[in-house]
N, C-alpha and C positions, 0 to 999 in steps of 0.2 A: 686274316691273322688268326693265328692259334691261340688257345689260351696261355699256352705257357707264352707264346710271344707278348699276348695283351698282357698278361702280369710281370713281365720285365719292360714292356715300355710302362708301366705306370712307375714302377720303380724308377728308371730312368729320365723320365721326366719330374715325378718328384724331387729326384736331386736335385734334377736343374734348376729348380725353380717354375719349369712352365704349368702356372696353374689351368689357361688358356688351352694348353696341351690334355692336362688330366682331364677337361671337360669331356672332349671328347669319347674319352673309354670308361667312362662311369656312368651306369645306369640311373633315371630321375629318381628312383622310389633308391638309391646307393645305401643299405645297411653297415655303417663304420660302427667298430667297436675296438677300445684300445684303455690301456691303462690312464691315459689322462682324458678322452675325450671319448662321447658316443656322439653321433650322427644320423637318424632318420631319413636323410634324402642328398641328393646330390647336391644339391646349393648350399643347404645348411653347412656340409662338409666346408665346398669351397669358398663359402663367405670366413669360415676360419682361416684359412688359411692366406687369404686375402687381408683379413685381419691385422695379424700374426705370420707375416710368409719367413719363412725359413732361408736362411743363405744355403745358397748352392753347396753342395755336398758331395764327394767321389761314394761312391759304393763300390763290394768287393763278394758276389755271388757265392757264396758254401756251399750252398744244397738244393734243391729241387725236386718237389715229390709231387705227382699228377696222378688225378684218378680222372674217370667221366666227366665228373661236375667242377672240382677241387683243384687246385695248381699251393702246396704252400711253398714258399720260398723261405730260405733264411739267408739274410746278407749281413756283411757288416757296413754301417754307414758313418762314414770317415770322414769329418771334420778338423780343423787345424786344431782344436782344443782335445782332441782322442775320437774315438772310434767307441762304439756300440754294436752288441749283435742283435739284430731285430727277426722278429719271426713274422710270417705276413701268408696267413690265409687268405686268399682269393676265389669265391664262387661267380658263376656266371648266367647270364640268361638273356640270350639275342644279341649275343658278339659284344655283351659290356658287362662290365664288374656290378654285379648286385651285390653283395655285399666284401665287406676283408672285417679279419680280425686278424691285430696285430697285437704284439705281445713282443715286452721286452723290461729289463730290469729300470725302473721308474726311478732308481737309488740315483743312477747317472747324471740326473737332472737336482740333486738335492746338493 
């Protein structure tokens, strides 16, 4: 899988809900950084999410920018309540996500 692929199925499994899914494509040492949460490692992530799991969500791809290392995406992620544009850097190392920074207006959730 490419990186741009691996970074739109993490997206798409995100929405769905399959955290079981995202295990898969995130590196153990996974660096998450985001306005409401940071993350140190791959489980820490997904014991949040586990947590706290998110209802299923459509997304709606904008943009796509890829260098060597870097894939960022921006999508919008569409919920019955409205929709947000999210920005979602992706870095890699041995076919899985070491780290994302994602970034988006935090107001949405206030």
């Amino acid at each position: 899988m490419s990186h741009q692929e691996l970074a739109i199925e993490f997206i798409k499994k995100f929405c769905a809900g399959d955290i079981e899914g995202l295990a898969l494509l995130l590196s153990k040492n996974l660096q998450f950084k985001g306005p409401l949460f940071q993350f140190n490692s791959r489980e820490a992530y997904l014991l949040s999410l586990k947590q706290d799991p998110a209802q299923p969500a459509d997304y709606r791809v904008i943009s796509i920018t890829e260098s060597p290392d870097h894939i960022s995406i921006f999508y919008d992620y569409e919920k019955n309540e409205g929709s947000i544009t999210i920005a979602q850097l992706f870095r890699f190392k041995d076919q899985k996500i070491c780290e994302i920074l994602i970034v988006f207006d935090g107001r949405e959730f206030g």
